[in-house]
DRENMI-15020 format. One record per residue: residue in one letter; x, y, z of N, C-alpha, C, CB in turn. Coordinates in steps of 0.2 Angstrom, whole numbers, padded with zeros to 4 digits, always signed. Glycine has a CB too. Layout:
BEGIN
aXYZXYZXYZXYZ/...
This chain:
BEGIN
x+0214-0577-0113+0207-0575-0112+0206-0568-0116+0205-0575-0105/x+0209-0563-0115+0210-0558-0117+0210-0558-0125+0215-0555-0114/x+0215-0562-0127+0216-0564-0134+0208-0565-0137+0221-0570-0135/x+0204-0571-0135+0200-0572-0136+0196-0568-0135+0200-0577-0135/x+0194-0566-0131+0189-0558-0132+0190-0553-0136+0190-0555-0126/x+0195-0551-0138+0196-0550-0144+0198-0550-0149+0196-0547-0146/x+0199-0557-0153+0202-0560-0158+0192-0565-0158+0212-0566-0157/x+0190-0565-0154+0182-0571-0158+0177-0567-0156+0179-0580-0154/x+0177-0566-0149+0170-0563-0145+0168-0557-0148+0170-0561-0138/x+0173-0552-0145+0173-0543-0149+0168-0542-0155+0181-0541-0153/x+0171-0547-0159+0167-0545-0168+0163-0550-0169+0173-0545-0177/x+0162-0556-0165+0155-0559-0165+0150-0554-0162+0154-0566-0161/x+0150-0550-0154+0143-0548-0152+0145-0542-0158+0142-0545-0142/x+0149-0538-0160+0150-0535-0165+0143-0534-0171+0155-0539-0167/x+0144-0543-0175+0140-0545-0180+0133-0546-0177+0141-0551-0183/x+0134-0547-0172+0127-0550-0169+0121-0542-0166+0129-0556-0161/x+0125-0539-0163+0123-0530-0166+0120-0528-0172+0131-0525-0167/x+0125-0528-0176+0123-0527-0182+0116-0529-0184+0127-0530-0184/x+0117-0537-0184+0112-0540-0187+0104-0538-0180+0115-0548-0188/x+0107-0538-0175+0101-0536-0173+0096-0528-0174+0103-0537-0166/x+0102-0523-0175+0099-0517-0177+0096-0518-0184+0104-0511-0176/x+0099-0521-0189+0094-0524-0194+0090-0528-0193+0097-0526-0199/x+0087-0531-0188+0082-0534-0189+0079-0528-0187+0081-0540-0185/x+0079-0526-0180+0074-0519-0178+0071-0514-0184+0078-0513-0173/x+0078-0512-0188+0076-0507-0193+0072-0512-0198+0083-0501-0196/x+0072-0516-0200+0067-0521-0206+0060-0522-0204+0070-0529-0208/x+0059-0524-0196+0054-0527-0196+0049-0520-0191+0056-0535-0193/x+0051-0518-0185+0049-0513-0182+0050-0507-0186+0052-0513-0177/x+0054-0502-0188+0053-0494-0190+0046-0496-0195+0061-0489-0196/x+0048-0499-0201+0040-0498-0208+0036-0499-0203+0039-0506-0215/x+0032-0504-0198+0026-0504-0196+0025-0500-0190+0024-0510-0194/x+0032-0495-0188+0029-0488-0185+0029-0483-0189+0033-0486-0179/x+0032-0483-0194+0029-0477-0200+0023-0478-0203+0033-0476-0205/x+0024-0485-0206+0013-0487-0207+0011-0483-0203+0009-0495-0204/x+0009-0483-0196+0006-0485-0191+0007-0475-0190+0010-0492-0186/x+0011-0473-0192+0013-0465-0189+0009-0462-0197+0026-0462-0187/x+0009-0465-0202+0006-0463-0207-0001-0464-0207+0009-0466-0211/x-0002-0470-0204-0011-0472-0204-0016-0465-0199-0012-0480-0199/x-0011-0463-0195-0011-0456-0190-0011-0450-0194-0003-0455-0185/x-0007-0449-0198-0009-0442-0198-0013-0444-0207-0001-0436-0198/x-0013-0450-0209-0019-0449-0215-0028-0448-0210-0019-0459-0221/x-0028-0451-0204-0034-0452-0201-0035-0445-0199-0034-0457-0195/x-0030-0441-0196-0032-0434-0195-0034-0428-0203-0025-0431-0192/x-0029-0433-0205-0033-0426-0213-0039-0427-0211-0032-0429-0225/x-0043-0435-0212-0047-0439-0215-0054-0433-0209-0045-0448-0214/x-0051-0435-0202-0054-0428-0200-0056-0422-0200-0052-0427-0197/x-0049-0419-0202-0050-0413-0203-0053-0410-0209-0046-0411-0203/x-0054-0413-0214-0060-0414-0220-0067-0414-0218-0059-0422-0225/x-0067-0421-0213-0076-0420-0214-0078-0416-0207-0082-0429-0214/x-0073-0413-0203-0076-0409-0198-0076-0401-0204-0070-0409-0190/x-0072-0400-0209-0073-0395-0213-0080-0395-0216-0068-0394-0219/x-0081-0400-0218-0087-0403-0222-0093-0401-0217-0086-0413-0223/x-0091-0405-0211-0099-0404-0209-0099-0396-0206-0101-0411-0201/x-0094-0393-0203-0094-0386-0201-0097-0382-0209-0084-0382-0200/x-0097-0384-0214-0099-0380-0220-0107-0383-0220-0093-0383-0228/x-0108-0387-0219-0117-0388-0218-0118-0386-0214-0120-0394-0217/x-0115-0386-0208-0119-0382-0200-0121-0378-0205-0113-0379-0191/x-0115-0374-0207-0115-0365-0210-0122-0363-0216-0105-0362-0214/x-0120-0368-0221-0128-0367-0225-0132-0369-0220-0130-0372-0231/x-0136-0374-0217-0141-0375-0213-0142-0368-0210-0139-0381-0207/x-0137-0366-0205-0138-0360-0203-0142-0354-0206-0134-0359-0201/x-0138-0353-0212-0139-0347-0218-0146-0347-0218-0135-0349-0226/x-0148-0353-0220-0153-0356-0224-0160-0354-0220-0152-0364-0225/x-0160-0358-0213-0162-0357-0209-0167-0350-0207-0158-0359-0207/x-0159-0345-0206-0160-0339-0205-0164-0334-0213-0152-0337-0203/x-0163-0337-0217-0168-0335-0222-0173-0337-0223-0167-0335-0226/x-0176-0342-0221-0182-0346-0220-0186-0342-0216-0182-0353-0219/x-0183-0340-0210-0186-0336-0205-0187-0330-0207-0183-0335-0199/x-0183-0326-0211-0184-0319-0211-0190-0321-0218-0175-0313-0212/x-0189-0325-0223-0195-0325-0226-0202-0325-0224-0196-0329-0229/x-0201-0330-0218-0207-0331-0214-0211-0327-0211-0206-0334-0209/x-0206-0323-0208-0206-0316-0204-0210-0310-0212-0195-0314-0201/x-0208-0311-0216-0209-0306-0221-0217-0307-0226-0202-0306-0227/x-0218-0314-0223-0224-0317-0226-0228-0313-0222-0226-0326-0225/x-0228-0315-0214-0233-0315-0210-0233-0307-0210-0231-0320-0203/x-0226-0303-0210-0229-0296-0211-0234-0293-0216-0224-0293-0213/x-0235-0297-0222-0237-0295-0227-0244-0297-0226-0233-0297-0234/x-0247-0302-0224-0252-0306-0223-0255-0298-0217-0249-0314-0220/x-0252-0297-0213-0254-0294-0207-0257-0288-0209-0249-0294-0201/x-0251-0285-0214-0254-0278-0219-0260-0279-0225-0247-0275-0223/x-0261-0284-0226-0265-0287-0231-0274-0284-0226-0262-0298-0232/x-0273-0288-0220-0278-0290-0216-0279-0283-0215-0276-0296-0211/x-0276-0279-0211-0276-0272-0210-0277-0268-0215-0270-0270-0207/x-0278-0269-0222-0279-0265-0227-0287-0268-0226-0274-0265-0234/x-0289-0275-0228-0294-0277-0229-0299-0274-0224-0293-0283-0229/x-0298-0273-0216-0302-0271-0213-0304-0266-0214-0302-0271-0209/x-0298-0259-0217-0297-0253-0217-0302-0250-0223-0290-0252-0217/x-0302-0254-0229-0305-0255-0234-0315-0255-0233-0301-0263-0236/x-0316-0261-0228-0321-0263-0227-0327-0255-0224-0319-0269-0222/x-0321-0254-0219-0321-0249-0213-0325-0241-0217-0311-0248-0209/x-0322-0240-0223-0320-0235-0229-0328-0238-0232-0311-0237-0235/x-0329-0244-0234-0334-0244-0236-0341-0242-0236-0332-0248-0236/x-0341-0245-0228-0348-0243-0224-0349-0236-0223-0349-0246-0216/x-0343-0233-0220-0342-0223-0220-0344-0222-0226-0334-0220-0219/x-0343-0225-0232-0344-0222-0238-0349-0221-0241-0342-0224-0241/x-0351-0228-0241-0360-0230-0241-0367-0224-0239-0362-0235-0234/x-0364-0224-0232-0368-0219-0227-0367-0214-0227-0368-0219-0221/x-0364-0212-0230-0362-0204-0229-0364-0201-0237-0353-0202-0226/x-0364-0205-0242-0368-0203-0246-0376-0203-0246-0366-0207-0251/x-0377-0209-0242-0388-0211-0244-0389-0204-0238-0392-0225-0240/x-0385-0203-0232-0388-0198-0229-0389-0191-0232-0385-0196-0223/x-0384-0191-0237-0384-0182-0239-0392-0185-0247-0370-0176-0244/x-0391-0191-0249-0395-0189-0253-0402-0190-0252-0394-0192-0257/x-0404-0192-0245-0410-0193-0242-0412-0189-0240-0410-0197-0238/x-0412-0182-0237-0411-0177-0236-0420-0175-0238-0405-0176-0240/x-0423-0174-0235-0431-0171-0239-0431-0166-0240-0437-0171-0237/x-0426-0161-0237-0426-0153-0238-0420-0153-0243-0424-0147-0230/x-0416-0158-0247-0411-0156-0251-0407-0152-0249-0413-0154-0257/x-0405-0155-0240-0398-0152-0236-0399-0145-0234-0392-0152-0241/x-0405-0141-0237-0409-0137-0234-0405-0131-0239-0409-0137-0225/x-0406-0133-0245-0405-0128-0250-0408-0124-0251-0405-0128-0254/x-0406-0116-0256-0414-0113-0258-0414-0114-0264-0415-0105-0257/x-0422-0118-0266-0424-0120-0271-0428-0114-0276-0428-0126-0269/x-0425-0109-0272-0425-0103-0280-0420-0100-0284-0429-0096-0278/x-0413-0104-0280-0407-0103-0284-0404-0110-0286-0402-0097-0281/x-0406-0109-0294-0403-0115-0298-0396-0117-0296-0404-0113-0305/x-0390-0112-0295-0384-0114-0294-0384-0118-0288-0379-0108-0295/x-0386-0118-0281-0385-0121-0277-0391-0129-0277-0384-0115-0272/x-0393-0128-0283-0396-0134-0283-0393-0138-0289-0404-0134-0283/x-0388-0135-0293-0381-0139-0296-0377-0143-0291-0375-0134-0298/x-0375-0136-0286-0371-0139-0283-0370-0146-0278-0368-0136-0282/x-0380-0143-0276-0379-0152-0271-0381-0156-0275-0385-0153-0264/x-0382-0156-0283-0381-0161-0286-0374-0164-0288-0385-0160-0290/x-0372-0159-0288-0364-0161-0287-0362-0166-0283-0361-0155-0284/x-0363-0164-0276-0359-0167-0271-0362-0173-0271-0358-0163-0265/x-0370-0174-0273-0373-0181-0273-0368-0185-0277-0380-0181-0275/x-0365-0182-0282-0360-0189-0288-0355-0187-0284-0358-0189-0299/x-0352-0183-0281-0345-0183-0279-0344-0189-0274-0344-0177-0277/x-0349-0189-0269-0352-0195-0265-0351-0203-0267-0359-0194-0265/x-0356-0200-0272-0356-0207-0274-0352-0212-0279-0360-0207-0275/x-0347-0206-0280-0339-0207-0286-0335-0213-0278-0331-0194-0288/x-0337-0207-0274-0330-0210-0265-0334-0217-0264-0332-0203-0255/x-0340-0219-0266-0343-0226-0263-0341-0230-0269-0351-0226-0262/x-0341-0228-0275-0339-0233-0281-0330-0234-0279-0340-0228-0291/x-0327-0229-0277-0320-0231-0278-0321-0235-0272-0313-0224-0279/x-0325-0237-0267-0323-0239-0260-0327-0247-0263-0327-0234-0252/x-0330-0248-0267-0333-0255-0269-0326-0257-0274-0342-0254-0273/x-0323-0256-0275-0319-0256-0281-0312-0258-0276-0318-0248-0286/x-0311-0256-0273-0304-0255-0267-0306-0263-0261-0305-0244-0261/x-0313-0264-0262-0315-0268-0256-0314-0277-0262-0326-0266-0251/x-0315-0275-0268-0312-0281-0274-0306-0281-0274-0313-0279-0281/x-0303-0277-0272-0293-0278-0269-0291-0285-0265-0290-0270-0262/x-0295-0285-0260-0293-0287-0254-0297-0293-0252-0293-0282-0249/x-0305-0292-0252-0311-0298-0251-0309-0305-0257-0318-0294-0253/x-0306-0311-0253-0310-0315-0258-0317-0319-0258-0307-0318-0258/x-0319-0320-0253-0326-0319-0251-0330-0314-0254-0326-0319-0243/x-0333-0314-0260-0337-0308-0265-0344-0310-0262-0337-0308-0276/x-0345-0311-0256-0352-0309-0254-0353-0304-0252-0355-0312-0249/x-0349-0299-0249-0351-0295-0246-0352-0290-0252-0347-0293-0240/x-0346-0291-0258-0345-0286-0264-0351-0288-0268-0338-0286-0268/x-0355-0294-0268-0361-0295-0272-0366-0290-0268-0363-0303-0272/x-0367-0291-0262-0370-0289-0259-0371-0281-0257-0369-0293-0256/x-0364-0278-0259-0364-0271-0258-0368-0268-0266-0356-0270-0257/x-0364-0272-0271-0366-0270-0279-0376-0269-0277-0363-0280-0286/x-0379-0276-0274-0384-0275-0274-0389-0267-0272-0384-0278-0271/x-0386-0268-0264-0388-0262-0261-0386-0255-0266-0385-0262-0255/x-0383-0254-0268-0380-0249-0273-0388-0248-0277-0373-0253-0279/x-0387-0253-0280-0392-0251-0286-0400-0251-0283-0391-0257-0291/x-0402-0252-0279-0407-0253-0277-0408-0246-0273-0408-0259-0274/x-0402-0244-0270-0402-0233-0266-0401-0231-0272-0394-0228-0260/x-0399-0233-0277-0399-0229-0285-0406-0227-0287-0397-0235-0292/x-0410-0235-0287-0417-0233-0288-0423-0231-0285-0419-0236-0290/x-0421-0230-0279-0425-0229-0273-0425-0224-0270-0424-0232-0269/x-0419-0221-0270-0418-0214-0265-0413-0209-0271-0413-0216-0257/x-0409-0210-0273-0405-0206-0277-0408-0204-0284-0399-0210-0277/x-0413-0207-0288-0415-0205-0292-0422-0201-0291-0414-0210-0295/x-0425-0203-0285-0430-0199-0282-0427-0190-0281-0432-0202-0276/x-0421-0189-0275-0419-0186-0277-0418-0182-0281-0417-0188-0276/x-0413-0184-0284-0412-0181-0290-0416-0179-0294-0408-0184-0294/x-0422-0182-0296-0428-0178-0301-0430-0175-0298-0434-0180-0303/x-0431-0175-0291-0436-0168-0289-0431-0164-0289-0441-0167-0282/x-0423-0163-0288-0421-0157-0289-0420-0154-0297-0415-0156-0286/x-0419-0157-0301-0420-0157-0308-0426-0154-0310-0420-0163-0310/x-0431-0155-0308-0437-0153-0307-0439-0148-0307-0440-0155-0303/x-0437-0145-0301-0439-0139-0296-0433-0134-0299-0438-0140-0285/x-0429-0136-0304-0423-0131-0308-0426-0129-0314-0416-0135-0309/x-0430-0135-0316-0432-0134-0322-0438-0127-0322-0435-0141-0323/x-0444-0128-0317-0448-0124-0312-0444-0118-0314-0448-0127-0303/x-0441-0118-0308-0435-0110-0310-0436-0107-0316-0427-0111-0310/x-0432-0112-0321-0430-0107-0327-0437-0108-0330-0424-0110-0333/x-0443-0110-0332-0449-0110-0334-0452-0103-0330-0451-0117-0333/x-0451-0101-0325-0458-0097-0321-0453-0090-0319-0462-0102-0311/x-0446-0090-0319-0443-0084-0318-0443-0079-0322-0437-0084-0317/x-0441-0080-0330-0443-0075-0335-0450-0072-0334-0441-0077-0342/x-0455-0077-0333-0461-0074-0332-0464-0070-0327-0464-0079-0333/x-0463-0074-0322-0462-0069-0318-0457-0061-0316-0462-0073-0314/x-0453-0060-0317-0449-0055-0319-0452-0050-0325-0443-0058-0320/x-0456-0052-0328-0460-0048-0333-0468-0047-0330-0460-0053-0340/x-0469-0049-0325-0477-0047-0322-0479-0041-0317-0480-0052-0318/x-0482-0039-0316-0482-0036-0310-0487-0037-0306-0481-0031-0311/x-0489-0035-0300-0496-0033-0296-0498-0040-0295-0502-0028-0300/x-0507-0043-0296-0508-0048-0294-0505-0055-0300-0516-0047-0293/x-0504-0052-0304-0502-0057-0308-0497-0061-0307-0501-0055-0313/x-0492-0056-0304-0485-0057-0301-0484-0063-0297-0484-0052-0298/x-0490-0061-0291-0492-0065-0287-0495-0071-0286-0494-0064-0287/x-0500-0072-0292-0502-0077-0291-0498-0085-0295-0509-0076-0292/x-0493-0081-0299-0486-0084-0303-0482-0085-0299-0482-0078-0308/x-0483-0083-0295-0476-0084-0290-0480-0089-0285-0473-0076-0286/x-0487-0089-0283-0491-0094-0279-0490-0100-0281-0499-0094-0278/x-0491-0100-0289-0493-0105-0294-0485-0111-0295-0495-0101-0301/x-0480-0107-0292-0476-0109-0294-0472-0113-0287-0474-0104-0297/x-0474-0109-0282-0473-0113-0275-0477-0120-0275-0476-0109-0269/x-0482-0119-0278-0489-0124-0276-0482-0128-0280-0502-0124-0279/x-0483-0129-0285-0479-0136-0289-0473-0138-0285-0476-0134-0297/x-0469-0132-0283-0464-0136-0278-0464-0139-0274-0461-0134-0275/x-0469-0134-0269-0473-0141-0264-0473-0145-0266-0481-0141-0261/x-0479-0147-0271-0479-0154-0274-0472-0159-0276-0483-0153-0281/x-0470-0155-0277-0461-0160-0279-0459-0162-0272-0453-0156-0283/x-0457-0159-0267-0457-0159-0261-0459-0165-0259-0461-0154-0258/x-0467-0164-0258-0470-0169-0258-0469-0176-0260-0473-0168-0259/x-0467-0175-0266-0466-0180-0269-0457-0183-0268-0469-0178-0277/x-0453-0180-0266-0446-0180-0263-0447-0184-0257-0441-0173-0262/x-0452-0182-0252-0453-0185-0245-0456-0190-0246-0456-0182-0240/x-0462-0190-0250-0464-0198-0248-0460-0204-0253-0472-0199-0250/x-0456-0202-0259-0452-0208-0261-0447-0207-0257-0450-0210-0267/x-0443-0204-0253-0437-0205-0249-0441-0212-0245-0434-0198-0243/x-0446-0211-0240-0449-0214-0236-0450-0221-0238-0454-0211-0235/x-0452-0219-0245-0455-0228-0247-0449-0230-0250-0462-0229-0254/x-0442-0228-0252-0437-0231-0252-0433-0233-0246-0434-0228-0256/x-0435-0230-0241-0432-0234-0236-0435-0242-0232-0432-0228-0232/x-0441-0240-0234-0444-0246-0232-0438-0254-0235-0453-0245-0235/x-0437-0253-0241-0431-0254-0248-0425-0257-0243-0429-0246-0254/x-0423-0250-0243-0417-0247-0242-0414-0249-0233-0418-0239-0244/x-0418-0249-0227-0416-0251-0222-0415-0257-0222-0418-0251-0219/x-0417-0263-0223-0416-0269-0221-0411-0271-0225-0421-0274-0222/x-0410-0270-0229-0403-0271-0232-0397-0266-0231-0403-0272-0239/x-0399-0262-0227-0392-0257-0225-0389-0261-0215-0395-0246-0225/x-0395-0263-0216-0394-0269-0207-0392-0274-0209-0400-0272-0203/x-0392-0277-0217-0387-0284-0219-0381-0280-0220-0389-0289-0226/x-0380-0274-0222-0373-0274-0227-0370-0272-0219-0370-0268-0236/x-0372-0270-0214-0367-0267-0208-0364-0273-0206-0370-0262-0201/x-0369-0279-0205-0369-0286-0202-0364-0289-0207-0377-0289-0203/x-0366-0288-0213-0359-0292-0217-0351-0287-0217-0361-0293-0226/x-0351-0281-0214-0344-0279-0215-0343-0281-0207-0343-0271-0217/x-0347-0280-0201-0341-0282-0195-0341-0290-0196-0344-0280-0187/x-0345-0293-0200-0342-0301-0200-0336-0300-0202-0347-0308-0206/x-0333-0297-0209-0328-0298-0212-0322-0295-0206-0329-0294-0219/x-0322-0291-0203-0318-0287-0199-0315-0290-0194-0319-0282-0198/x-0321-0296-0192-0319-0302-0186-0317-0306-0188-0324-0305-0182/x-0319-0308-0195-0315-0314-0197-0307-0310-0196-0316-0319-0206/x-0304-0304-0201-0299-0303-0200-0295-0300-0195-0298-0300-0204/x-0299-0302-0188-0295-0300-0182-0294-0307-0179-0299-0295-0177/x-0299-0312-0180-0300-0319-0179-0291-0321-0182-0307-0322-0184/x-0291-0321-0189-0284-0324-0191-0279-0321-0188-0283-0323-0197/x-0277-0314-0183-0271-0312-0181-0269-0315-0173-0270-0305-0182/x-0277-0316-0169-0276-0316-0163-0274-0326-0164-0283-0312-0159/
């Protein structure tokens, strides 16, 4: 028995060993290395489109974050746009008025209309005025796209041009002229003559006077109702531009 156990058996389970661990390693390992391979190609395969999509999160993000800060840099600009436009408007009406009062003036700001220099210089400050209302009509074309109110302002312009400001102005032009016409002469007279040169010379001022008070008056008749549209058309503008922020 012994014999036969190992002279047949021994090296048959022997072969049969053998042959069994070659079947395992032929038919089993390849389809656990497939199969260990199909594993770590599915993880690359992973780890690619989670790179992938991490790289779109990160543009999206980027992208995102600049869209906003553009947004953000629009609406700043819009908001300073709007804030100039009012500021503009605001500049306008101060501007306006503060010329047509100094030139409306019937005493001519209450100058003395026997010295020519100081009736330069409130002719002066009448264009200097009215230089500050041209640059403020000019500055309100910046910002208005709605040109009613700038049609509308242009109007009024020209109509205080002809109405009040050029009234103005001649009669001081006038009463300067007066001056240099009646001073050598008078400076050369004396006693009643002097006098009545010098009466003669009032009486005409008066008359210019007169004639400064009543076209101020009759230009305003002009001149108000359309200074009650343009106030009317600058707080419209200034509500629409508060309208848009609120």
């Amino acid at each position: 028995m012994n014999d036969l156990w190992v002279n047949f058996l021994l090296p048959t389970l022997k072969i049969s060993g053998i042959i069994t661990l070659y079947l395992i390693i032929k038919n089993l390992l390849p389809s656990y290395f497939s199969e260990k391979g199909k594993n770590l190609a599915t993880k690359d395969d992973i780890a690619k489109i989670t790179s992938l999509v991490e790289s779109v999160k990160h543009t999206f993000t980027t992208e995102t974050e600049k869209l906003k800060a553009n947004l953000q840099l629009l609406t700043n600009i819009q908001v300073g746009v709007e804030s100039e436009e009012r500021n503009a408007i605001v500049d306008l009406n101060e501007k306006y008025f503060k010329w047509l009062n100094f030139i409306s003036e019937p005493t001519l700001n209450n100058v003395d209309l026997n010295d020519n220099n100081e009736i330069i210089e409130i002719l002066k400050k009448q264009n200097e005025l009215y230089n500050d209302f041209l640059f403020s009509i000019f500055k309100i074309g910046l910002f208005i796209k709605d040109q009613d109110l700038v049609i509308f302002t242009r109007q009024l312009q020209i109509e205080t041009l002809n109405h009040i400001w050029n009234v103005s102005s001649k009669c001081a032009l006038k009463i300067a002229h007066l001056n240099d016409e009646y001073d050598p002469i008078i400076e050369n007279l004396s006693g009643s003559d002097k006098l009545l040169k010098q009466q003669e010379l009032l009486d005409k001022k008066g008359m210019i006077k007169d004639q400064l008070r009543d076209g101020i008056i009759n230009g305003f008749e002009v001149i108000t109702p359309m200074s009650i549209n343009f106030q009317k058309l600058c707080r419209e503008h200034i509500y629409k531009t508060l309208h848009k922020q609120s």
